[in-house]
N, C-alpha and C positions, 0 to 999 in steps of 0.2 A: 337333021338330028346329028349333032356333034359329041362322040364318047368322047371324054376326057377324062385320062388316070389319076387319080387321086391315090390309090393305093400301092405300093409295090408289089412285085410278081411273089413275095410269100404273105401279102396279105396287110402288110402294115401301113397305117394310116398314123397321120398327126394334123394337129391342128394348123402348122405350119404348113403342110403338102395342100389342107383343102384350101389355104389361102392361096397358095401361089397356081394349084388350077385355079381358081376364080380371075385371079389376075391374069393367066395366058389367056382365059375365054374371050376377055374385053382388048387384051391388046393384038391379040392373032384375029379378030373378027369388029373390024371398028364399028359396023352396025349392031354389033351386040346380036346374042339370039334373043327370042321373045319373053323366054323362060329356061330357067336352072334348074333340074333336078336333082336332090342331092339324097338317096337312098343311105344316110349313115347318120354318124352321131358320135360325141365324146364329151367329156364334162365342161360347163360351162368356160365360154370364152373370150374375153373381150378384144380378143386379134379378129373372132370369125365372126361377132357381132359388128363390128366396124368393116370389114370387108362385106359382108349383105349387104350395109348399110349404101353404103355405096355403093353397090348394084344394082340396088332400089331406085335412089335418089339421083344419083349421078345419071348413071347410065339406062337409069330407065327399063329394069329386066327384071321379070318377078322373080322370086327364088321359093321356090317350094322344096320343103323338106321334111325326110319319116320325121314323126314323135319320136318315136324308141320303142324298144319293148321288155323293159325293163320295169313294168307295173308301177311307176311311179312319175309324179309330175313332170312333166316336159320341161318347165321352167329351169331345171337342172343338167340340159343337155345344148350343145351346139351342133348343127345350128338351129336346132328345132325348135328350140325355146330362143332364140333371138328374137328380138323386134324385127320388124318389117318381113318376115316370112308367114308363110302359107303354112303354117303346121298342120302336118295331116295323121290323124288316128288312124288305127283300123277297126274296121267292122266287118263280122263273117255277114252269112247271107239271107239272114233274119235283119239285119241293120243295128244290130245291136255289137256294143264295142267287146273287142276280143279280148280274151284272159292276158294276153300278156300285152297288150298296146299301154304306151303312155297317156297320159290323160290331164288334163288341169285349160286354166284360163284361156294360157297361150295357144291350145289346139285351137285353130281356125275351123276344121272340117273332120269330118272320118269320110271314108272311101273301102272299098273293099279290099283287105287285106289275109284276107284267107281262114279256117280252123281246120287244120290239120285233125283236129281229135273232134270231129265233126261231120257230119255226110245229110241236111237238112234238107237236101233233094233227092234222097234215098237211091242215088245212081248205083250204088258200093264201088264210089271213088270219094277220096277226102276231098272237103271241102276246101282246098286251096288253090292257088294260082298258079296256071302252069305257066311255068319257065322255059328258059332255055337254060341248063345246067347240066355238064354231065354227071351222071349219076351212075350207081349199079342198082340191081335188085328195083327196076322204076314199076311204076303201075304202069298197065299201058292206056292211055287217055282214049284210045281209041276202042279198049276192050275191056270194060268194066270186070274187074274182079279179077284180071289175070298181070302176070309181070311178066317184064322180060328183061335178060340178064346186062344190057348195060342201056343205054340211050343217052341223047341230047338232051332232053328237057325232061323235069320233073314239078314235080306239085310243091310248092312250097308257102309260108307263109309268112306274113311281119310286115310292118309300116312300109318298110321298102319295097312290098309290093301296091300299097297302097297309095303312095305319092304319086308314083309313076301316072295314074288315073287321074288326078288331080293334075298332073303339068299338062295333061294332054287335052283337059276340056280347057284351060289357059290358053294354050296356045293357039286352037279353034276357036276364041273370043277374039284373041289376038289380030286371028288370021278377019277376023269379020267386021273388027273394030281396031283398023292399023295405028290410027292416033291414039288409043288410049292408054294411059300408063299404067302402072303397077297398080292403086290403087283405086284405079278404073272398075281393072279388070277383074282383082278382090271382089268388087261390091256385086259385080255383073254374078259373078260365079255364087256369093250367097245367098243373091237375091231368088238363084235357079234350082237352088239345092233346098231341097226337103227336111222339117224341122225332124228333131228327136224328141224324145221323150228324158226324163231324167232317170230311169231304169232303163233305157238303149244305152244312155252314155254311161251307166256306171256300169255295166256288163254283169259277168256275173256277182 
């Protein structure tokens, strides 16, 4: 597992920053890793479509990326809505796609993404994904119903928690099927994944 900054230490991304990580991953690691996860998003782009593209095709490395969650078609975000990515929705823990996840053609998959305004396993903990963030005022994961006053990790939700799951059964294909490319390992992963219904994908 290779972190690499995309963002600056106050938070700011551009389409330009996610291009040139992409470009350090391939030139600092000439094997390429097996998969890309890219947990963000900005309005369409044909700099970050052509640089996927080429992580696909060239170098042979899937790129999986959130939809968004901005309730509206993915086809309007980079690099979610690019060609050759793994676009991944979210879905709370009914399987049906969350209120605020992206959604349209280009989503390839949902994955579990968390509902914060949600508890469908009746714990009296939200229904989201725990993190590693620091936080205040956290639930404690460990003690249903109580908090405490700062911690490491919190519950939290959105596509970016949902990709994460998708690069990770990627790369266990990867790891089980070392020759096969990007588009191999696409087919492998929706041949494994369980259909929806068309009220799971269009939520509430």
């Amino acid at each position: 597992v290779i972190p690499v900054r995309v963002f600056d230490c106050a938070g700011n991304g551009s389409n330009d920053r996610l291009v040139a990580a992409l470009d350090w991953v391939v030139r600092n690691h000439p094997g390429g890793p097996a998969v890309v996860n890219y947990s963000g998003g900005s309005p369409t782009s044909t700099v970050v479509d052509d640089a996927v593209r080429a992580l696909v095709n060239t170098y042979r490395i899937s790129v999986v990326a959130a939809a968004g969650n901005a309730r509206v078609d993915v086809k309007y975000f980079a690099p979610g809505g690019c060609d050759n990515v793994v676009s991944v929705a979210a879905n709370d823990a009914r399987g049906v796609l969350t209120p605020y996840s992206n959604y349209g053609a280009k989503v390839a998959i949902m994955a579990p993404g968390g509902d914060m305004s949600r508890d469908d396993d009746k714990d009296g903990r939200p229904d989201g994904v725990l993190s590693t963030k620091f936080s205040k005022n956290c639930i404690d994961p460990a003690k249903p119903g109580t908090n405490v006053a700062q911690c490491y990790y919190s519950y939290e939700n959105g596509t970016s928690m949902a990709a994460p799951h998708v690069s990770a059964a990627l790369a266990l294909l990867k790891a089980k099927y070392p020759s096969a490319v990007p588009s191999d390992l696409r087919s492998k992963l929706m041949q494994s994944s369980m259909p929806r219904t068309e009220m799971q994908c269009s939520g509430k």
